[in-house]
FIKOLZA-1660 file (N, C-alpha, C; in steps of 0.1 Angstrom, whole numbers, plus 5000, padded with zeros to 4 digits):
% residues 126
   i   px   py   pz ch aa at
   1 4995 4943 4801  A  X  N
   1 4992 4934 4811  A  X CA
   1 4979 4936 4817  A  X  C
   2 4968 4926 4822  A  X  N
   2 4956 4926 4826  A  X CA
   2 4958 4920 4836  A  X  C
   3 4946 4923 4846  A  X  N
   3 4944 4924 4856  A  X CA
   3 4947 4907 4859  A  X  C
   4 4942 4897 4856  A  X  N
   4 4942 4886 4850  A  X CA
   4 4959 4880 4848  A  X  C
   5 4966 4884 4845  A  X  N
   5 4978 4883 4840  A  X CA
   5 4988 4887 4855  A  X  C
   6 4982 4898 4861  A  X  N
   6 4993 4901 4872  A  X CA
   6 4992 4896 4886  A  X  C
   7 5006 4892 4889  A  X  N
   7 5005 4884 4901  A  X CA
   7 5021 4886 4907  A  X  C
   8 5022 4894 4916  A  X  N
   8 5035 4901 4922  A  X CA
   8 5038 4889 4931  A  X  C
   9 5052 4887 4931  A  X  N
   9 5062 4878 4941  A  X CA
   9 5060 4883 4956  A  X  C
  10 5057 4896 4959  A  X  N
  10 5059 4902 4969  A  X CA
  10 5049 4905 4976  A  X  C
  11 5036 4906 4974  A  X  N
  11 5023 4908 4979  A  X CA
  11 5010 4901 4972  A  X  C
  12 5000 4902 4978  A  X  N
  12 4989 4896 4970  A  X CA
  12 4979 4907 4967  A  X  C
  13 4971 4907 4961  A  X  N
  13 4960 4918 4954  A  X CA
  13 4950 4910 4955  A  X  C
  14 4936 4920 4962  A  X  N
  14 4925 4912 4960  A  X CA
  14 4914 4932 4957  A  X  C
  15 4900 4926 4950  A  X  N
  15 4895 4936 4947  A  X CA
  15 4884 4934 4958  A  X  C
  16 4881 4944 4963  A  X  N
  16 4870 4947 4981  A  X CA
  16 4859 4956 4969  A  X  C
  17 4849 4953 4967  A  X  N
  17 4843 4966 4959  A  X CA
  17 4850 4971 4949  A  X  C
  18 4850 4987 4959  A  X  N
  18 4859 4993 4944  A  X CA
  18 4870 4994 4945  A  X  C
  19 4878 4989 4956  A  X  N
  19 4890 4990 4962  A  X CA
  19 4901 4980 4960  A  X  C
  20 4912 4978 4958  A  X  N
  20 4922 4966 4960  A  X CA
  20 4928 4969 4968  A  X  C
  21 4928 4958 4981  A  X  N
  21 4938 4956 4988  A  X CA
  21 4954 4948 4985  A  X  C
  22 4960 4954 4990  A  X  N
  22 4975 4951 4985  A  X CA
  22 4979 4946 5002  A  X  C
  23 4984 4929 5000  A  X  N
  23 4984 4923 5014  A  X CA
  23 5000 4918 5011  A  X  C
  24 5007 4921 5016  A  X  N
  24 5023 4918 5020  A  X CA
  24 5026 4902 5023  A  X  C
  25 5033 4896 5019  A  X  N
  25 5036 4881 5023  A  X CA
  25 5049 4884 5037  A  X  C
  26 5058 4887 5031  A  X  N
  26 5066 4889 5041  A  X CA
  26 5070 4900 5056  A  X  C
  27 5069 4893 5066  A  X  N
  27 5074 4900 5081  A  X CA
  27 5081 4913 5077  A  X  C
  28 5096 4913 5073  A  X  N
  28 5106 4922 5072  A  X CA
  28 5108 4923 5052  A  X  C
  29 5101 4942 5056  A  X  N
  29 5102 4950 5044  A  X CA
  29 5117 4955 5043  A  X  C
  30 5127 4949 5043  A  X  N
  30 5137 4954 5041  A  X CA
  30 5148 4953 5028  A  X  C
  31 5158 4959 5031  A  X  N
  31 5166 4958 5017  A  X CA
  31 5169 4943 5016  A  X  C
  32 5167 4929 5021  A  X  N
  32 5167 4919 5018  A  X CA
  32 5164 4915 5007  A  X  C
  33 5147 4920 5005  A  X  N
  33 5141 4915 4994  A  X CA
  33 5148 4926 4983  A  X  C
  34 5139 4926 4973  A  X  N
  34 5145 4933 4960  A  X CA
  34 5139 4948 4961  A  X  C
  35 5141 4961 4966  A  X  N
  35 5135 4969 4968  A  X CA
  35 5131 4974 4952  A  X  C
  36 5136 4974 4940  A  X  N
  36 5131 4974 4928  A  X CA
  36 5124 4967 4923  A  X  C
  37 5121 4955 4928  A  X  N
  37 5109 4948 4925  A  X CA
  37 5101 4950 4930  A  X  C
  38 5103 4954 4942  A  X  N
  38 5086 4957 4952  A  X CA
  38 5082 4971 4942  A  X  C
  39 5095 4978 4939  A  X  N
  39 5085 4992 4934  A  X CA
  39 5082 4993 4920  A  X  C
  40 5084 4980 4912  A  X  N
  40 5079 4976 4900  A  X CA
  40 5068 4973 4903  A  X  C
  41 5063 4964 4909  A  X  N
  41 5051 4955 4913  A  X CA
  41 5042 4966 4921  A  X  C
  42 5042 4974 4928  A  X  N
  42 5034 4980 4933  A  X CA
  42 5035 4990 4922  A  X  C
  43 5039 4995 4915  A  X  N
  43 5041 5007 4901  A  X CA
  43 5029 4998 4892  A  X  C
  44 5030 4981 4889  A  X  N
  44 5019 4977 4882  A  X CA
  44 5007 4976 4888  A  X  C
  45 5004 4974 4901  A  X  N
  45 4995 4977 4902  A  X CA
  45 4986 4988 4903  A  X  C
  46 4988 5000 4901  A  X  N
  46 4985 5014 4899  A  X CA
  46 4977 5013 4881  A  X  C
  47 4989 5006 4874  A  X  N
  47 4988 5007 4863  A  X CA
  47 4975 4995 4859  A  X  C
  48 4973 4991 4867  A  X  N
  48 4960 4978 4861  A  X CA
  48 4944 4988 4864  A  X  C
  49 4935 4986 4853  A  X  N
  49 4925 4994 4847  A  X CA
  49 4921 4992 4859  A  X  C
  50 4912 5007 4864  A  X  N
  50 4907 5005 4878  A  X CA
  50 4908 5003 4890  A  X  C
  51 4923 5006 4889  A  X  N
  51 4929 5001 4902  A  X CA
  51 4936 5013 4909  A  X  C
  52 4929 5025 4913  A  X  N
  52 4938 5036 4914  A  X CA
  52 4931 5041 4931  A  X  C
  53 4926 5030 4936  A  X  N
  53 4919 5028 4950  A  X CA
  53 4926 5021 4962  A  X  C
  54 4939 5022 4964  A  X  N
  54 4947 5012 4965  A  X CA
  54 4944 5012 4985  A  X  C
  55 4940 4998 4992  A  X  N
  55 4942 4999 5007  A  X CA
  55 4952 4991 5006  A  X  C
  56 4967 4993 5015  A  X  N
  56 4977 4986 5021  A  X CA
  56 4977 4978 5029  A  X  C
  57 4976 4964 5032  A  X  N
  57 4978 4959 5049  A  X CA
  57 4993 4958 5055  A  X  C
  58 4994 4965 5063  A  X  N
  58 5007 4959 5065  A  X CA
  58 5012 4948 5079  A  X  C
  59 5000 4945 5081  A  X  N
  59 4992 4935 5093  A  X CA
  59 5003 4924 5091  A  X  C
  60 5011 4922 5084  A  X  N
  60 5018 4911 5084  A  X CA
  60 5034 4913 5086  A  X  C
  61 5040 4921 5090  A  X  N
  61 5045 4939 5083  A  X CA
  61 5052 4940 5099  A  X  C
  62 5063 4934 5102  A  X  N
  62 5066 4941 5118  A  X CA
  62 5082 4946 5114  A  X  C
  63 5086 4951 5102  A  X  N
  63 5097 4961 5101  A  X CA
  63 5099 4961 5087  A  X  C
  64 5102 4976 5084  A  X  N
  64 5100 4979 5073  A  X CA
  64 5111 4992 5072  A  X  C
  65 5120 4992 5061  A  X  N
  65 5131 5001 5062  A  X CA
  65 5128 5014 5056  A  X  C
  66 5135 5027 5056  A  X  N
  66 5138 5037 5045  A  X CA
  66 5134 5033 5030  A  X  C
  67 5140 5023 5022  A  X  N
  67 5138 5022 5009  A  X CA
  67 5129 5017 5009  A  X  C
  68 5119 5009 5013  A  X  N
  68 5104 5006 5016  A  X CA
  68 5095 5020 5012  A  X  C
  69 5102 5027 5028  A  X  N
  69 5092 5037 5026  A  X CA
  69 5088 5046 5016  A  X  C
  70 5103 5047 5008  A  X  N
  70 5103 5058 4994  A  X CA
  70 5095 5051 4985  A  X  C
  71 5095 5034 4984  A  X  N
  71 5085 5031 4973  A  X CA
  71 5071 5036 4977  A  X  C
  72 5067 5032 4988  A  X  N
  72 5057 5039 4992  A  X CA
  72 5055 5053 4987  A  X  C
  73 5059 5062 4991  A  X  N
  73 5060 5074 4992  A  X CA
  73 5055 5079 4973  A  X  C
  74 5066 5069 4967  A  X  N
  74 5065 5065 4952  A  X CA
  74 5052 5067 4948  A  X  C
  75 5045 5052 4951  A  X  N
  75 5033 5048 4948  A  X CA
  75 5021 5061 4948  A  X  C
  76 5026 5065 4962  A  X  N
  76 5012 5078 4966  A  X CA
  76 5011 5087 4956  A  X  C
  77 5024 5093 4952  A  X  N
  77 5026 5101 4945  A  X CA
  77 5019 5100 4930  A  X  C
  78 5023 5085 4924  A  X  N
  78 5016 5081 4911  A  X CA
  78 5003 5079 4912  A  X  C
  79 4999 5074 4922  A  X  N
  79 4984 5077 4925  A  X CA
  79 4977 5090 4923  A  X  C
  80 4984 5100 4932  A  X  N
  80 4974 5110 4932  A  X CA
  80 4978 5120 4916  A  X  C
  81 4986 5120 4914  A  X  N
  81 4987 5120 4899  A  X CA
  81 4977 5116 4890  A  X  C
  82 4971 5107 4891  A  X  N
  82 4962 5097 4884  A  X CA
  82 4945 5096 4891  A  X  C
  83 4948 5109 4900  A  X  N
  83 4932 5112 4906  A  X CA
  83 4929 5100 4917  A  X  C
  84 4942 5090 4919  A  X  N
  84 4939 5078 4929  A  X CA
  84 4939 5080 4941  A  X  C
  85 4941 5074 4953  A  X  N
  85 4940 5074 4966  A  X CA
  85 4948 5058 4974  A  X  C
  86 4952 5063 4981  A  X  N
  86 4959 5052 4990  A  X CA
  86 4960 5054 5005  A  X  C
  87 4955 5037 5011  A  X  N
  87 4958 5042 5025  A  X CA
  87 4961 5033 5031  A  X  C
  88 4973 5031 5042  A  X  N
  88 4977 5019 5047  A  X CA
  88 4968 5019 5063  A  X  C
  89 4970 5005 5067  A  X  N
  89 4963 4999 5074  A  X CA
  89 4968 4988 5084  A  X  C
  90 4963 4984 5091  A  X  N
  90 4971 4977 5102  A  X CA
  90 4980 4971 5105  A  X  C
  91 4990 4985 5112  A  X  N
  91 5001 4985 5109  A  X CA
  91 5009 4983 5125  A  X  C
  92 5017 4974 5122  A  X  N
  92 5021 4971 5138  A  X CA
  92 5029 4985 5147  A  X  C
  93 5032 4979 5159  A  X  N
  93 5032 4989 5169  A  X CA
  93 5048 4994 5164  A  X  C
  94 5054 4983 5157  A  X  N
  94 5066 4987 5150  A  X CA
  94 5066 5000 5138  A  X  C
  95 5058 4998 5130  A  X  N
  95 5062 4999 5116  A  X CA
  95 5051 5013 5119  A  X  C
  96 5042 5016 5128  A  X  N
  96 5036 5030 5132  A  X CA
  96 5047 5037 5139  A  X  C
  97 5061 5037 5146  A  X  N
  97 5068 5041 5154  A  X CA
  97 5075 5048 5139  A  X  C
  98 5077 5041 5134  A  X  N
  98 5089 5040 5117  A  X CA
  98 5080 5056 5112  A  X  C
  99 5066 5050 5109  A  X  N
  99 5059 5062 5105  A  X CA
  99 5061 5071 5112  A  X  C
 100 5056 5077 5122  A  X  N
 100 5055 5085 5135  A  X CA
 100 5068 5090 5131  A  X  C
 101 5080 5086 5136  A  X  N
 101 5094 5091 5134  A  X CA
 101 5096 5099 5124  A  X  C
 102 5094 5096 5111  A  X  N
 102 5094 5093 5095  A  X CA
 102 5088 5110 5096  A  X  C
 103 5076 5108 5107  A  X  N
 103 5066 5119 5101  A  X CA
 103 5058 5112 5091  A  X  C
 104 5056 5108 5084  A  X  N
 104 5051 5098 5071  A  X CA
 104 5038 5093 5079  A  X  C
 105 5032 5094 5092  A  X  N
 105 5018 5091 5099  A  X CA
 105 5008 5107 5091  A  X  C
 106 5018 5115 5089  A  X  N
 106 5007 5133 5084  A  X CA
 106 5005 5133 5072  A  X  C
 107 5014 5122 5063  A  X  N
 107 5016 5120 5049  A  X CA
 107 5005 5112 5044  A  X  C
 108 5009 5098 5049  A  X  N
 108 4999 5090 5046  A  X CA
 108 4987 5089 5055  A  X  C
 109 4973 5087 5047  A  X  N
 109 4962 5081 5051  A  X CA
 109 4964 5066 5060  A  X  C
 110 4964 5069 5077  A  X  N
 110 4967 5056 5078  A  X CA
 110 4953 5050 5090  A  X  C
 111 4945 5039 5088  A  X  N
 111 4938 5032 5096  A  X CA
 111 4941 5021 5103  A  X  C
 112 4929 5019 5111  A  X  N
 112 4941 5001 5122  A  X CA
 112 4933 4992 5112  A  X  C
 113 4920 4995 5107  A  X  N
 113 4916 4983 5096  A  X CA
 113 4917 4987 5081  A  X  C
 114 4909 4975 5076  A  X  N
 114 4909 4977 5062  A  X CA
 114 4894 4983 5063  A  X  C
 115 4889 4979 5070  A  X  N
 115 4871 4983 5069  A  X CA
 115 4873 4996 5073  A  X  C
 116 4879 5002 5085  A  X  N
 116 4882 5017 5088  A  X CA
 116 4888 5023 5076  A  X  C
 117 4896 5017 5067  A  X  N
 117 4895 5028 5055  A  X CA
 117 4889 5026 5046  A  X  C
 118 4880 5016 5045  A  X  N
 118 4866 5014 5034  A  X CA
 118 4859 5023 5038  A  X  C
 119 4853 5024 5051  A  X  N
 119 4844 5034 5056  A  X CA
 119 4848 5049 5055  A  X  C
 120 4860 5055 5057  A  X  N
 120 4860 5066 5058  A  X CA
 120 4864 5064 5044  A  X  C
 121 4868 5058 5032  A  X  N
 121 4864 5067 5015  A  X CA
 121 4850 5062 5009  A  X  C
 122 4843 5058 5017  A  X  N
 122 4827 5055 5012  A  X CA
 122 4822 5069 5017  A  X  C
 123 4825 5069 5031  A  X  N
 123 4823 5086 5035  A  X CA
 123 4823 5094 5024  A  X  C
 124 4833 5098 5024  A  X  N
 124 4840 5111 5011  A  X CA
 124 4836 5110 4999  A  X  C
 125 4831 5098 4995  A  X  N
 125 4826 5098 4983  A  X CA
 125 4835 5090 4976  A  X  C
 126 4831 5092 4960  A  X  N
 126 4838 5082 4949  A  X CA
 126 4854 5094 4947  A  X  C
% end
């Protein structure tokens, strides 16, 4: 599958530089939708050439359950395996409480923008 070819039911993908942001369509990340599809689709996106830079919005994003979070958790994992990086990003007053609780705010890299985490991995280098 090429870059070209993928297009997730559940989020949208755009490339920022060297970065893809991964933008959520839907409000409520919960067991509604297909939590094995979200973690298919975010598992291909890791796997598309060059894509191991991943910023999260979750700006659209006002609840998000447990099995959400494991794909997450998922994703980070396969990343940094693969020398990548991940970092989510404006995330409502809800879904930072979820983290915060979770503990998952010490885990993950998390900023209020997408530019605040362009800037601080332009910082750090490649």
């Amino acid at each position: 599958m090429n870059s070209n070819q993928f297009e997730p039911s559940l989020f949208r993908c755009e490339r920022l530089e060297r970065y893809i942001l991964v933008q959520f369509y839907q409000e409520m990340l919960t067991d509604e939708i297909n939590v094995d599809q979200l973690g298919h689709e975010l598992t291909a996106v890791v796997e598309q050439p060059d894509w191991q830079q991943i910023i999260i919005s979750l700006k659209n994003v006002a609840h998000i359950t447990s099995s959400v979070l494991g794909k997450l958790i998922h994703l980070h994992r396969h990343l940094q395996r693969k020398e990548g990086k991940m970092a989510l990003c404006e995330l409502s007053e809800n879904v930072m409480e979820i983290m915060e609780t979770s503990r998952l705010d010490t885990y993950f890299s998390i900023f209020s923008s997408v530019e605040d985490a362009q800037a601080a991995w332009n910082e750090a280098g490649p």
